[in-house]
C-alpha positions in Angstrom: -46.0 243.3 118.6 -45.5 244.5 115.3 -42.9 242.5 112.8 -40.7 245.5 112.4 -40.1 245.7 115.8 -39.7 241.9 116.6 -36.8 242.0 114.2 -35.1 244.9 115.7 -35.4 243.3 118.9 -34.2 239.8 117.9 -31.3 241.5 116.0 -30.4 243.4 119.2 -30.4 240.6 121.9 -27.8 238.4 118.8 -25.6 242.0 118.9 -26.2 241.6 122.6 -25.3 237.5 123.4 -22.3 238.0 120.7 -20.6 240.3 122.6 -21.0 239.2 126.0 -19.9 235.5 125.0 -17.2 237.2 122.5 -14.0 235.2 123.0 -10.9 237.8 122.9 -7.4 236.8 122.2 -4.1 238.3 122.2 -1.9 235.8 120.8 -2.5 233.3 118.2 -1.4 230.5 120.4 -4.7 231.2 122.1 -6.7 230.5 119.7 -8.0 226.2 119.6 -5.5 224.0 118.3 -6.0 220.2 118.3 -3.3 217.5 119.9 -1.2 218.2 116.4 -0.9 222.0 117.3 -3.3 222.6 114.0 -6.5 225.0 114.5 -9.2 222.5 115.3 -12.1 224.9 114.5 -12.7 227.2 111.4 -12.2 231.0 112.7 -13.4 234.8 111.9 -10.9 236.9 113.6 -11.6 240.5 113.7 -10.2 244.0 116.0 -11.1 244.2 119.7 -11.2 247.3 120.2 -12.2 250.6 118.6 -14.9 251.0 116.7 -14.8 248.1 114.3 -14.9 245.5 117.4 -19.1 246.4 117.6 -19.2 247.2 114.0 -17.8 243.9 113.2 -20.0 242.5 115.9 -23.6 243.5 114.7 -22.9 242.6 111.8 -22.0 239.1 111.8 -24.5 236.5 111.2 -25.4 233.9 113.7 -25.8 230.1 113.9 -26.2 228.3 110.7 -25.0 231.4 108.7 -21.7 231.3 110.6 -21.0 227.8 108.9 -18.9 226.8 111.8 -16.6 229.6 112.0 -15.8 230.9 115.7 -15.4 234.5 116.0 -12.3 235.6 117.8 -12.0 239.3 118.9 -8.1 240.4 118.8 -5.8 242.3 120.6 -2.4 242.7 121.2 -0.2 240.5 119.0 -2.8 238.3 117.5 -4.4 241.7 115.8 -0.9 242.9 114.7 0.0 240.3 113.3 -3.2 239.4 111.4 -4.2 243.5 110.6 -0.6 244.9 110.6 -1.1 248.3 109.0 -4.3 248.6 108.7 -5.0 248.1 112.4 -2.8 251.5 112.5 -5.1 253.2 110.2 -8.3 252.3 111.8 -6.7 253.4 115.7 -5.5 256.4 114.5 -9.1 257.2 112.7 -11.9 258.5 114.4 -13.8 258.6 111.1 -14.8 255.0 111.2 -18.4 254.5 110.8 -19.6 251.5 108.5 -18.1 247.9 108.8 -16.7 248.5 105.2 -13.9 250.4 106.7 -13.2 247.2 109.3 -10.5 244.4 108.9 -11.8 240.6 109.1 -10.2 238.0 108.5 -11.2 234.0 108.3 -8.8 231.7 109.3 -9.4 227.7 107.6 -9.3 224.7 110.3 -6.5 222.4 109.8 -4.0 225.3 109.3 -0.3 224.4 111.0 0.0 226.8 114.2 3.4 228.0 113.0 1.4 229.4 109.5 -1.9 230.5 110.8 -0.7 234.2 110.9 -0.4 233.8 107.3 -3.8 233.4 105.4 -4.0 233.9 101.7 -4.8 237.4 100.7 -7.9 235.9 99.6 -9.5 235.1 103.3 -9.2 238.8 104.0 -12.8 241.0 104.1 -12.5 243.2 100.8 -15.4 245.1 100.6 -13.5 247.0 97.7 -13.0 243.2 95.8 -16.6 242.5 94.4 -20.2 241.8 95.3 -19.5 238.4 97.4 -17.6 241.2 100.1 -20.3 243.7 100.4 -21.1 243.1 103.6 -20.0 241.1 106.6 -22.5 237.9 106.1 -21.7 238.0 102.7 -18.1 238.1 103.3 -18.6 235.0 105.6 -20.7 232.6 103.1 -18.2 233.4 100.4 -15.4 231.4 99.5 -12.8 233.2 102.0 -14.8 231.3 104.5 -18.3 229.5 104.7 -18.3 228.7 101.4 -16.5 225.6 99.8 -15.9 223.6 96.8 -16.1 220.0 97.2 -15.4 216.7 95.4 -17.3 213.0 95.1 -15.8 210.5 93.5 -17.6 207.1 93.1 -15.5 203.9 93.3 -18.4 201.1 93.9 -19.4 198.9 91.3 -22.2 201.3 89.6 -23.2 204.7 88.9 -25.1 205.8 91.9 -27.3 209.1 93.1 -25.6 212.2 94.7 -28.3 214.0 96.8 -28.2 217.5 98.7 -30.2 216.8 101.8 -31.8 220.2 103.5 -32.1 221.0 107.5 -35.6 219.0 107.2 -33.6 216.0 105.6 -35.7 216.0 102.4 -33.6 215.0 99.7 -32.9 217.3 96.4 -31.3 214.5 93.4 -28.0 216.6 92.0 -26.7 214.3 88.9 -25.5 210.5 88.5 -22.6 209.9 90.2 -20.4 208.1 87.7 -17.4 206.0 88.1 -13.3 207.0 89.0 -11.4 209.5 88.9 -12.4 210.6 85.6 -15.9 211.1 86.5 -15.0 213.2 90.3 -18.1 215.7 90.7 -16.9 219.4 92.2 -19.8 221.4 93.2 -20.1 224.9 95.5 -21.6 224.1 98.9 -21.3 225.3 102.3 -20.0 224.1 105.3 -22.6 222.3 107.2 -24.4 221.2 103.9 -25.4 217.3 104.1 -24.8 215.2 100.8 -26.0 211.3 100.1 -25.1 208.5 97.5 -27.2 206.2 97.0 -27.9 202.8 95.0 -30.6 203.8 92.6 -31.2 200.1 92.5 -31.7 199.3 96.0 -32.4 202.2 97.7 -29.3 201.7 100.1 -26.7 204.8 101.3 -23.4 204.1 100.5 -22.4 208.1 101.9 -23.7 210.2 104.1 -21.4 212.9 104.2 -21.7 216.4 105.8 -19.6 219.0 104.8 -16.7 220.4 107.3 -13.6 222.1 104.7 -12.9 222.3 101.1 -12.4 218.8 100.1 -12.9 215.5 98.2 -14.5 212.4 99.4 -14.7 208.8 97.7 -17.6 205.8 97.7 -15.4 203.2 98.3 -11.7 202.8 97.3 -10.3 202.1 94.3 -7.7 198.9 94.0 -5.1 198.5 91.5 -5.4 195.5 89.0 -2.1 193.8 88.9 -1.1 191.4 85.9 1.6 189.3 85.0 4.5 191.4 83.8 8.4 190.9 83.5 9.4 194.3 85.9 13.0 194.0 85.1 12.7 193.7 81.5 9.9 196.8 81.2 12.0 198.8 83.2 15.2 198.7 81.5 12.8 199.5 77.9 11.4 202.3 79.7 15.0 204.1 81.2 16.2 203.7 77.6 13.3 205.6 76.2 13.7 208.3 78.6 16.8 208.3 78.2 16.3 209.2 74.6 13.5 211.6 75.4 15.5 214.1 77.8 18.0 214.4 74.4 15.3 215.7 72.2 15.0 218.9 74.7 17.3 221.8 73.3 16.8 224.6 75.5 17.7 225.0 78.7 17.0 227.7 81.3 19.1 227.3 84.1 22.9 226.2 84.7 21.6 223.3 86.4 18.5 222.2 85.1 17.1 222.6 89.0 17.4 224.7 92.1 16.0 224.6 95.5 13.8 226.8 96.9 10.7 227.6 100.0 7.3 228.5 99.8 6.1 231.5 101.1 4.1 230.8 104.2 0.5 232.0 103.3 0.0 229.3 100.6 2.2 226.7 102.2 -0.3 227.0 104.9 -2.9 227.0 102.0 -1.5 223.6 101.3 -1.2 222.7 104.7 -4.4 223.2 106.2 -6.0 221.6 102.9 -4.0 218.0 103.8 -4.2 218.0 106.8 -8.1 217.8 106.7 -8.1 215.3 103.6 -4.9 213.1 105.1 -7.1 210.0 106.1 -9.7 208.0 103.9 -12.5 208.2 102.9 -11.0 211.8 101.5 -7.4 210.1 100.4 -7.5 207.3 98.1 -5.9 205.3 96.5 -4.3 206.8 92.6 -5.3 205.0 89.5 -2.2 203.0 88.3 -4.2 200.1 86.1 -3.2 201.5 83.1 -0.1 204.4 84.0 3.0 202.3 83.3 5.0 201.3 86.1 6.5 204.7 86.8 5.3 204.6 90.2 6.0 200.8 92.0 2.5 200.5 93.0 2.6 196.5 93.0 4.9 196.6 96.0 3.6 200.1 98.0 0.4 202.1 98.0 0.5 205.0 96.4 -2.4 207.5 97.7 -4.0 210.5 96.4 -6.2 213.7 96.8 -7.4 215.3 94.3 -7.4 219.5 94.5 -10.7 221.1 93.8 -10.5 223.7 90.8 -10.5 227.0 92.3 -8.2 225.9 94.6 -5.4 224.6 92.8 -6.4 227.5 90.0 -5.4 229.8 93.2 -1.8 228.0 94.3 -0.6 227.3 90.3 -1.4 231.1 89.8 0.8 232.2 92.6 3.6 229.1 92.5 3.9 230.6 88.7 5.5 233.7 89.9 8.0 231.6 91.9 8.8 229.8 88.7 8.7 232.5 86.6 11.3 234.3 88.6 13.7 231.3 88.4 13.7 230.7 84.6 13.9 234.9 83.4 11.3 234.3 80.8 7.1 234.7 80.7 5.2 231.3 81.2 1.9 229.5 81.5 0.3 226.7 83.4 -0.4 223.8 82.2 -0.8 221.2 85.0 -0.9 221.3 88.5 -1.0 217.2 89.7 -1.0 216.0 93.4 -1.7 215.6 96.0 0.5 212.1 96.1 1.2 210.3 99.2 4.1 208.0 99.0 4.1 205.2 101.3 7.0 202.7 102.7 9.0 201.4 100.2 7.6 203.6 97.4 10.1 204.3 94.1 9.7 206.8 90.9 11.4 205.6 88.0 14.3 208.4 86.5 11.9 209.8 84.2 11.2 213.1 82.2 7.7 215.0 81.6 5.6 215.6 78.6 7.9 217.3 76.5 5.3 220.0 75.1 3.9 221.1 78.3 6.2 220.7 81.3 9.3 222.6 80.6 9.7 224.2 84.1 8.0 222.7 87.1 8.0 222.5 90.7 7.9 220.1 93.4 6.3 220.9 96.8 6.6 218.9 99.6 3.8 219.0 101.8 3.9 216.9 104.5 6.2 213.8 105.3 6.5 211.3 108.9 8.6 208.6 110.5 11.2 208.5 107.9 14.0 206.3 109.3 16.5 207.7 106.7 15.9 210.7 103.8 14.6 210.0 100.7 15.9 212.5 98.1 15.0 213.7 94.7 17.7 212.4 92.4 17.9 215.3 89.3 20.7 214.6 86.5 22.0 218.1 85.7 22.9 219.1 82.0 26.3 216.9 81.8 24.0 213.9 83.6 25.4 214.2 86.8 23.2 212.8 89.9 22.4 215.2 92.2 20.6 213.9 95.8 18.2 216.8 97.4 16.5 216.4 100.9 13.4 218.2 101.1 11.5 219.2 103.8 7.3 220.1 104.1 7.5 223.4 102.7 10.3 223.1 100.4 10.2 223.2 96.5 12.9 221.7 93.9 12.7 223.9 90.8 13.5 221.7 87.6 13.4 221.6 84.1 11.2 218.7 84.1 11.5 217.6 80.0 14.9 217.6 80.3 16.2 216.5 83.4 15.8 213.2 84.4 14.5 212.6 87.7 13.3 210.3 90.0 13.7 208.6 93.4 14.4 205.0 93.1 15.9 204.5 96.6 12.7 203.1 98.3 10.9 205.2 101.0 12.2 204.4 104.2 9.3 204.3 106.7 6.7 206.5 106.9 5.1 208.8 104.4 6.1 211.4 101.9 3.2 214.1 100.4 3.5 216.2 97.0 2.0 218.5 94.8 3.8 218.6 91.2 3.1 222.1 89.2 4.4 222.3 85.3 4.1 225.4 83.3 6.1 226.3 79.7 6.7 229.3 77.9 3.7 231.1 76.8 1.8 229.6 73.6 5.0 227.6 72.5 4.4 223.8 72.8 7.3 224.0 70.2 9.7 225.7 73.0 11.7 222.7 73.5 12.9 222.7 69.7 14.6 226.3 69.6 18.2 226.8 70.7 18.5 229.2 73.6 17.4 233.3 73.7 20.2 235.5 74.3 20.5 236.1 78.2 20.0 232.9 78.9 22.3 231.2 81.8 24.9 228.9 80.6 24.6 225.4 81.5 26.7 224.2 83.4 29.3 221.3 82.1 32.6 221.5 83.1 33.4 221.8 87.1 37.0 220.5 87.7 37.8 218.1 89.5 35.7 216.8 92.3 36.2 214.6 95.2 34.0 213.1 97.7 34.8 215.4 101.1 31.8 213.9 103.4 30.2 210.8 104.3 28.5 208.2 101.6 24.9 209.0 103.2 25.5 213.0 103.3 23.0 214.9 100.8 22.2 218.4 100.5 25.3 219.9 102.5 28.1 219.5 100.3 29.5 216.3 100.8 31.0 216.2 97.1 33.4 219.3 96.7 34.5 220.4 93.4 36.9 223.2 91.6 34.1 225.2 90.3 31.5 225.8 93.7 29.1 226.5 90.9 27.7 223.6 91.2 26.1 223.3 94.6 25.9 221.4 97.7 23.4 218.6 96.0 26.2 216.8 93.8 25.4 212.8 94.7 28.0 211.3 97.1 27.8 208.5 94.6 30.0 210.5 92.1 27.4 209.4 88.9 27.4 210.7 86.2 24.8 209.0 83.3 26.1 208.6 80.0 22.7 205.8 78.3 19.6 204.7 79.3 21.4 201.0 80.9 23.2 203.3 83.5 19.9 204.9 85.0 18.8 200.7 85.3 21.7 199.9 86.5 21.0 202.7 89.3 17.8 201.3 89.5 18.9 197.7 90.7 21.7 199.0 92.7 19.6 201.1 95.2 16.5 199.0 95.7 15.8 195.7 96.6 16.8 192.0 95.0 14.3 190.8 91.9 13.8 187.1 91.6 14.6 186.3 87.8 11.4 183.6 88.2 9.1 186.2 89.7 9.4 189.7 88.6 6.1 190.7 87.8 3.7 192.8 89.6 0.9 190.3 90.3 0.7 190.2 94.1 
């Protein structure tokens, strides 16, 4: 049988088994969620009827060039609320002849069933967006779907090997993988690709690692070094010096110094779907505190961390800036995006400020928290130093001026865990910003509120429990009544909300 023909066979007895084993839905809730109601599987979703449903159809690859993705036909719901317009235009359009006209759509595993009718505009077919959409199968082994960026980072004793191991298992050496977090190797794959490590000594595997979402995996885990150190006395150094740091700061850019906010549910399921795959080890590990200060108590509670691969957190700093943007009135730029964190019981943050040339407006996203047996709120000291106490929840943001309000949480986790991203960003090309005196337009900080009086309950944060003259300033006002006036008053906070320090043993050495 000639070639030619073999081909066009084969192709049509794929078109053929694809739609006769199609799976249609017409509701997301349909679609394969695992026992924590996230998708379990990594999904193309595309019409079910019309013509793109067969045009869609033939021209979707098959097996390995799928990378794991499940295509779903959709009706109904599901396809309104994935397609929206466009489905209208392609129903109403009898002039629909090449897959370029069709809607697709791939949907990342992991993703929360309450967000996974918002992807990022990203994961939508856009044969109009460049080369890696012009067609179907090239649409699927991009990075909207089959296509990943991935992470190694090496935390046994030596440099070792990273290998890419073909369908054949023969080997192809990469680079040395070096030590920590410093040294973390991002490459392009694909889903389904087979990586080793190996001990260039002895030969042995320490990974063997295939593939399944954008990611990060370690060799190993790190561990903390702890030393002999005098936490009390460090501590009340350090809350003097910031202290002193959040006066240098001159500008302001809000009444406050921070709001609260929500993300919008395409990249909070971005986020989502991103931890929820990474949440265990080998993919969280622990975060480097050797030589960090003791900002975060690591001595006395874990402190975990994934790190974000490039494009990735390029993509959710990008869009988070117009969220910041809109709250401060003036242009900015990035400068950091850090996270994830994972808190664990009985973690503290120290009151603190940021790098004063870089993070003058930032965010904080909550991501993910569990089995909390009480809330544990972001303290921020406004512009007259008064403590403010804000519950968040996963998908909630806290808007602050991050240079010049201090902020922490020193009240220890209660139970549980508590999961972050921090983004930082300052006006653009002026690492001198926080040296000029306000632009006209500017909103007046807030000082003077009358006087206030404690209307709720001691433990009541977020709704108002503190009521003042001026309503101005919020429902966040501490039901502590504090306002900071030195460095020894954020210490004295300090010791008040945590837990009793032995004089004879206050170090970190465990």
């Amino acid at each position: 049988m000639p070639t030619l023909l073999v081909a066009v066979l084969s192709t049509l007895s794929l078109s053929t088994a694809t739609r006769s084993e199609r799976k249609v839905v017409s509701s997301l809730t349909d679609l394969p969620f695992d026992e924590n109601d996230h998708l379990s599987s990594h999904i193309i979703a595309y019409p079910a009827s019309g013509p793109c449903s067969s045009l869609v159809e033939d021209a979707l690859p098959t097996g390995e060039n799928l990378y794991r993705h499940i295509p779903f036909a959709v009706e109904g719901d599901a396809a309104a609320t994935l397609f929206g317009d466009k489905l209208e235009e392609i129903s109403e359009s009898s002039s629909i002849k090449d897959v370029t006209q069709c809607p697709a759509v791939c949907l990342d595993r992991g993703v929360d069933s309450s967000l996974v009718a918002y992807p990022l505009p990203g994961k939508y077919y856009d044969p109009d967006g460049g080369d890696t959409h012009s067609s179907i199968a090239d649409f699927v082994a991009s990075l909207s779907c089959g296509r990943v960026e991935f992470g190694f980072i090496n935390y046994s004793p030596k440099t070792l090997s990273l290998y890419w191991v073909n369908g054949r298992g023969e080997r192809s050496f990469l680079y040395p993988l070096e030590r920590m977090e410093k040294n973390t190797k991002f490459i392009h794959t694909f889903i389904g690709h087979r990586f080793i490590a190996e001990d260039p000594d002895t030969k042995t595997d320490l990974l063997d690692h295939t593939v399944e979402f954008t990611g990060v995996i370690g060799v190993l885990n790190h561990e903390n070094n702890h030393r002999q150190r005098d936490i009390r006395k460090e501590v009340k150094r350090t809350m003097g010096g910031e202290w002193n740091k959040h006066l240098q700061v001159k500008r302001t850019f809000s009444p406050l110094g921070f709001d609260k906010g929500r993300l919008s549910d395409d990249i909070f399921g971005s986020m989502r779907s991103f931890y929820y795959n990474n949440r265990n080890p080998p993919h969280r590990l622990m975060e480097e505190w050797d030589s960090k200060g003791l900002y975060v108590n690591h001595w006395e509670s874990d402190c975990n961390f994934i790190q974000i691969p490039w494009e990735m957190k390029k993509i959710w700093q990008e869009r988070l800036k117009e969220v910041v943007q809109s709250w401060v009135g003036v242009e900015i730029e990035q400068t950091d995006l850090y996270g994830m964190r994972q808190y664990e019981a009985g973690a503290r943050l120290l009151t603190h400020v940021d790098r004063i040339t870089t993070h003058a407006v930032s965010l904080i996203v909550n991501i993910a928290q569990g089995n909390l047996t009480s809330p544990w709120t972001v303290e921020v000291y406004d512009h007259a130093n008064r403590l403010h106490e804000v519950i968040m929840q996963p998908g909630d943001i806290v808007y602050y001026e991050s240079a010049k309000s201090l902020h922490g949480r020193n009240t220890p986790l209660a139970g549980g865990y508590y999961a972050n991203v921090f983004t930082h960003y300052r006006p653009i090309g002026d690492p001198n910003w926080y040296k000029k005196e306000n632009p006209e337009g500017t909103p007046e900080p807030l000082m003077d509120v009358g006087k206030c009086e404690l209307v709720g309950k001691p433990n009541d944060y977020s709704v108002g429990a503190v009521k003042c003259e001026n309503p101005a300033i919020g429902p966040h006002l501490s039901p502590k009544m504090i306002t900071a006036t030195s460095g020894d008053d954020l210490y004295e906070w300090w010791l008040s909300v945590g837990p009793s320090y032995d004089d004879e043993k206050s170090s970190d050495e465990l």
